[in-house]
C-alpha positions in Angstrom: 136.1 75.3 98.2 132.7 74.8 99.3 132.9 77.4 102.3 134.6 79.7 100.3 131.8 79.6 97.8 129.5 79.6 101.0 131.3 83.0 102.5 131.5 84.4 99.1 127.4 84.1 98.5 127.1 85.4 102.4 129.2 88.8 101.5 127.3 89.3 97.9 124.1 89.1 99.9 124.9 90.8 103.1 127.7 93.9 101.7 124.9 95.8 99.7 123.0 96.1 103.0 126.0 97.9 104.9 127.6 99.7 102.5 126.6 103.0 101.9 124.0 104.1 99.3 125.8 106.8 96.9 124.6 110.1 97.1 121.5 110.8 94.7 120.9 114.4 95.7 124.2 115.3 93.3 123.9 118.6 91.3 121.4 118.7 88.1 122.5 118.2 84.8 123.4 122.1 83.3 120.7 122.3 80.9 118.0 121.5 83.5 120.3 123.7 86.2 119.8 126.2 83.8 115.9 126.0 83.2 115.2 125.6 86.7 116.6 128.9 87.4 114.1 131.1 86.0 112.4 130.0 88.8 108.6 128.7 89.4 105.9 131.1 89.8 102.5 131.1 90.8 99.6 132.2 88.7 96.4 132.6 89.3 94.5 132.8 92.6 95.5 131.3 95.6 92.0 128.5 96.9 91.4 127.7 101.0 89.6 124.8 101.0 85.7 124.7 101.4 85.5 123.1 104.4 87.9 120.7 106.9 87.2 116.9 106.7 87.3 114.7 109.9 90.7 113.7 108.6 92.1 117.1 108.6 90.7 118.0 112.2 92.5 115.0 113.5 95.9 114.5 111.9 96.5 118.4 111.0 94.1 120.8 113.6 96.7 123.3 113.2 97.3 123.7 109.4 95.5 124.6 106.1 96.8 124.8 102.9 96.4 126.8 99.8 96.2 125.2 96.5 96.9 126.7 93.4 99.1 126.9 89.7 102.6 127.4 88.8 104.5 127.9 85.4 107.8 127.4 84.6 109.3 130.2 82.1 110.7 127.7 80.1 109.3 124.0 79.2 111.5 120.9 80.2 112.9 118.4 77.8 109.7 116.3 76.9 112.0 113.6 78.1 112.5 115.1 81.6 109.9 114.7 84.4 110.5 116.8 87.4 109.1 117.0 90.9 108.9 119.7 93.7 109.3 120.6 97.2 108.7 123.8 99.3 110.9 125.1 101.9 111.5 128.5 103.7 108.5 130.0 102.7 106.3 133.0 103.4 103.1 134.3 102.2 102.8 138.4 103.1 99.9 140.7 103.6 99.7 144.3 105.1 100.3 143.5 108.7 100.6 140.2 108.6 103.7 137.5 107.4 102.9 133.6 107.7 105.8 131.1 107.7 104.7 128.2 104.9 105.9 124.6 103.4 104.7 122.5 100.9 105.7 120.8 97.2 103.3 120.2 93.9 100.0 118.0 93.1 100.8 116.0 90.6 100.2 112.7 88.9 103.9 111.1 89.7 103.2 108.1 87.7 101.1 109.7 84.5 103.9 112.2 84.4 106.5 109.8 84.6 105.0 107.2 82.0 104.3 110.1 79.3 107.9 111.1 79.3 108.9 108.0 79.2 106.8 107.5 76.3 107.7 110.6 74.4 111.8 109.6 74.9 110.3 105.7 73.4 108.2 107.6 70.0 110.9 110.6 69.7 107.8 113.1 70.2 105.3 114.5 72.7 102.2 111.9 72.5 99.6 114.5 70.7 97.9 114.3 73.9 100.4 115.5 76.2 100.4 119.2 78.1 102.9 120.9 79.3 103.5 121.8 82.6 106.3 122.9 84.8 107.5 119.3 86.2 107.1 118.1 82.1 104.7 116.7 80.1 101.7 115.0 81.3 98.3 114.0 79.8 96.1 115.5 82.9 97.6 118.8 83.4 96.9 118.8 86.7 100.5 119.8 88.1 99.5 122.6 90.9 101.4 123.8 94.1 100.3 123.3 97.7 101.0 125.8 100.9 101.0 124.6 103.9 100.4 127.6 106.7 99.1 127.9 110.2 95.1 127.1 110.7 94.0 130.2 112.2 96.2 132.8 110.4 95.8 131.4 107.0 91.9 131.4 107.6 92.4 135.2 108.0 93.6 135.6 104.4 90.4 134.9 102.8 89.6 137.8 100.4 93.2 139.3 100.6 96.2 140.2 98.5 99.2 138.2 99.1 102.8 138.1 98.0 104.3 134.6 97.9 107.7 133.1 98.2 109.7 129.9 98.8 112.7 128.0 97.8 112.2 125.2 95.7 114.2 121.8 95.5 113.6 120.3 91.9 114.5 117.1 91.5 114.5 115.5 88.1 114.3 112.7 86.2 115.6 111.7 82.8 114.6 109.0 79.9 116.2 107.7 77.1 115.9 105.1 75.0 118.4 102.1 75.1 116.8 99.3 73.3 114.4 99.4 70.2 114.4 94.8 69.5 112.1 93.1 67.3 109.8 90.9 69.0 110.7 87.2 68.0 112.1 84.7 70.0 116.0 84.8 70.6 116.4 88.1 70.2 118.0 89.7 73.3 119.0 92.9 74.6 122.3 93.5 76.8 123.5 96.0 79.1 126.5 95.8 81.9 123.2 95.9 84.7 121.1 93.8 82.6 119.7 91.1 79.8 116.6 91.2 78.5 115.7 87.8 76.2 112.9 87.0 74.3 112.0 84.1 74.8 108.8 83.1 72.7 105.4 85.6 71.1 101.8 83.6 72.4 100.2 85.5 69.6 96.6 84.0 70.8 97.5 85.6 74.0 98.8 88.3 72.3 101.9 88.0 74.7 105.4 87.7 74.6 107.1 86.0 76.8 110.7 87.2 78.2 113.5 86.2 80.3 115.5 89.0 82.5 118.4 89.0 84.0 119.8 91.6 86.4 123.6 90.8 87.4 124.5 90.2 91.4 126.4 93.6 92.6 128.4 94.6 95.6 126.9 97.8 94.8 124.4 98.8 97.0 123.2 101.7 94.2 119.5 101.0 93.0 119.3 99.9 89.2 118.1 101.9 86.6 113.9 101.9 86.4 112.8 100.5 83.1 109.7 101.1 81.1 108.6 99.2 78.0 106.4 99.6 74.9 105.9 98.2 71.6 104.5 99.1 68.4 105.3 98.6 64.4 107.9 101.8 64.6 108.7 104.5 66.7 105.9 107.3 66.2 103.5 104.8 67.0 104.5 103.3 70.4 101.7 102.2 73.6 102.9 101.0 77.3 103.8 97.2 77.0 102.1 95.9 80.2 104.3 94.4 82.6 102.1 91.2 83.7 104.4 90.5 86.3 107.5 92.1 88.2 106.2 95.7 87.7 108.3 96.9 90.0 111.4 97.2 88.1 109.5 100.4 87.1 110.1 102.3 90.1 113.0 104.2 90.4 114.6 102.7 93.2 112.3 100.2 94.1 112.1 96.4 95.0 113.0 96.0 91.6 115.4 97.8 90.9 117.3 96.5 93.7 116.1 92.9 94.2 119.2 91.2 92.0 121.3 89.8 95.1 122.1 86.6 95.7 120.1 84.0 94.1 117.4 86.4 92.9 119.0 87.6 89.9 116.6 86.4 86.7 113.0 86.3 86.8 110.1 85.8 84.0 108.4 88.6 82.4 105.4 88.8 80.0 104.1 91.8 78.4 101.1 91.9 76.5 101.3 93.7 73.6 98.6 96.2 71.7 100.6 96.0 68.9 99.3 92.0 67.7 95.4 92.2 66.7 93.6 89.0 67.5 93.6 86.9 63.5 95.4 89.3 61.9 98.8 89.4 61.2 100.1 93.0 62.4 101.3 95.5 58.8 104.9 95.3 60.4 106.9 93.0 63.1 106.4 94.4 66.3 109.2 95.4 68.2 109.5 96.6 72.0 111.4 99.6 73.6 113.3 99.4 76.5 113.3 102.8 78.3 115.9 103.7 81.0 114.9 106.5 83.7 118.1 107.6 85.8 118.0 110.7 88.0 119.3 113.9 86.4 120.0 115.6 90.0 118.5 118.1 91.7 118.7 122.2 91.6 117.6 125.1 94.1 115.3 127.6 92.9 112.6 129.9 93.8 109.1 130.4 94.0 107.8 133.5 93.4 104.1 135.2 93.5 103.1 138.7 93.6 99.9 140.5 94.3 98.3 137.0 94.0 94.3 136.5 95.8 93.2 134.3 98.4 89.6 133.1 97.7 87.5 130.1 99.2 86.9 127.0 97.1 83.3 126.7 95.8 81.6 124.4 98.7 80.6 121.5 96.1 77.4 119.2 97.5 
């Protein structure tokens, strides 16, 4: 019995390592399929930059990109974050057609943690924009070119038509668990436990166990995200204090229940607890689950769009 028990912990460690990951690249869900293709567009001018950096004459003496805008013809759910790669692309003048790559600037994780947040409050924070990958609170969701050094500096003051096929991929959050914050409450899934295990209300903390059950699986775990507040409506991030990276889709923590390393301590410090003062309603925390949603093909599309240099800023 003992080497049986032995082998067994030996195959639960080592199977997840050779088996297969499952594909993540499946198709998107229809209603995103279906935004996606009205296709991304630029708008706007088209910036070179000011000037090349040491960095760029060493690791890219070749290339230089052009930054700019996109829009989406239809928003996303505010639940849905999105991201974007180039592919097969071309940028055409008169005379001239360049072959170009490249995806979108974007804040991954602002982007990410505001639609997390509107899928925890039922809303768009009232702070939130909207861009073409979701909502965000910077805005700053633009597109990058990549094109050939010498032939792209030759653009400068021109008229250019743009296009490129675009891989979205996306990103979906819901909510799953909405607890109240008191000890011995706990939340259960078939991947996972969550227990509250005492609130430090000096330290304005609560204090949680988590569990993430051993799997032959070698499929990452769902990322989680977690905020509290009085009632939905009026939610903030919970900070993770330790073990953040169970909020990475497919990260070390998502993945790091094998073997013996299956339950782990967490402590979140909570907004929602003012230091002497009771709070006007038991806090509670939300548990929100990000899964991918797929991944559709569409275009990128620009027409009579201008080249111009960025301001040289001292």
């Amino acid at each position: 019995r003992p080497l049986l028990a032995t082998l067994a912990g030996v195959a639960l460690i080592a199977v997840p390592i050779v088996l297969p990951l499952r594909d993540t690249s499946r198709p998107a869900d229809p209603d995103l399929a279906a935004i996606a293709d009205g296709g991304l567009r630029v708008i706007g001018d088209l910036w070179l930059p000011a000037h090349y950096t040491l960095a760029d004459r060493i690791y890219d003496p070749k290339g230089t990109t052009l930054g700019g805008r996109m829009s989406l013809p239809q928003a996303l759910p505010v639940n849905v974050s999105a991201m974007a790669d180039f592919s097969q692309g071309r940028v055409a003048a008169p005379g001239v057609v360049l072959p170009a790559t490249g995806g979108a600037i974007v804040d991954e994780w602002a982007q990410v943690m505001t639609a997390a947040q509107a899928a925890a409050d039922g809303e768009a924070p009232p702070d939130a924009v909207y861009g073409p990958l979701g909502i965000t609170r910077d805005g700053a969701q633009g597109i990058f070119l990549w094109l050939p050094r010498t032939e792209g500096e030759q653009l400068d003051g021109r008229v250019v038509d743009v296009d490129a096929s675009v891989r979205m991929r996306f990103t979906r959050h819901t909510l799953v668990g909405d607890l109240p914050l008191r000890a011995g409450v706990a939340f259960r899934t078939a991947d996972y436990v969550l227990e509250v295990q005492s609130i430090d209300r000096t330290a304005r903390t609560a204090i949680c166990r988590f569990f993430r059950f051993p799997t032959l699986d070698g499929q990452a775990g769902p990322a989680l995200r977690f905020f509290d507040g009085a009632s939905r409506g009026r939610v903030l991030p919970a900070t993770l204090i330790d073990h953040a990276e169970t909020e990475f889709f497919g990260g070390p923590g998502t993945r790091w229940a094998r073997g013996r390393t299956w339950a782990t301590r967490m402590d979140f410090r909570l907004v929602d607890i003012v230091d002497g003062a009771a709070p006007q309603a038991a806090p509670r925390l939300l548990i929100v689950q990000s899964r991918a949603a797929g991944a559709h093909t569409t275009v990128l599309t620009g027409r009579g769009v201008s080249i111009r240099r960025e301001p040289d800023r001292p």
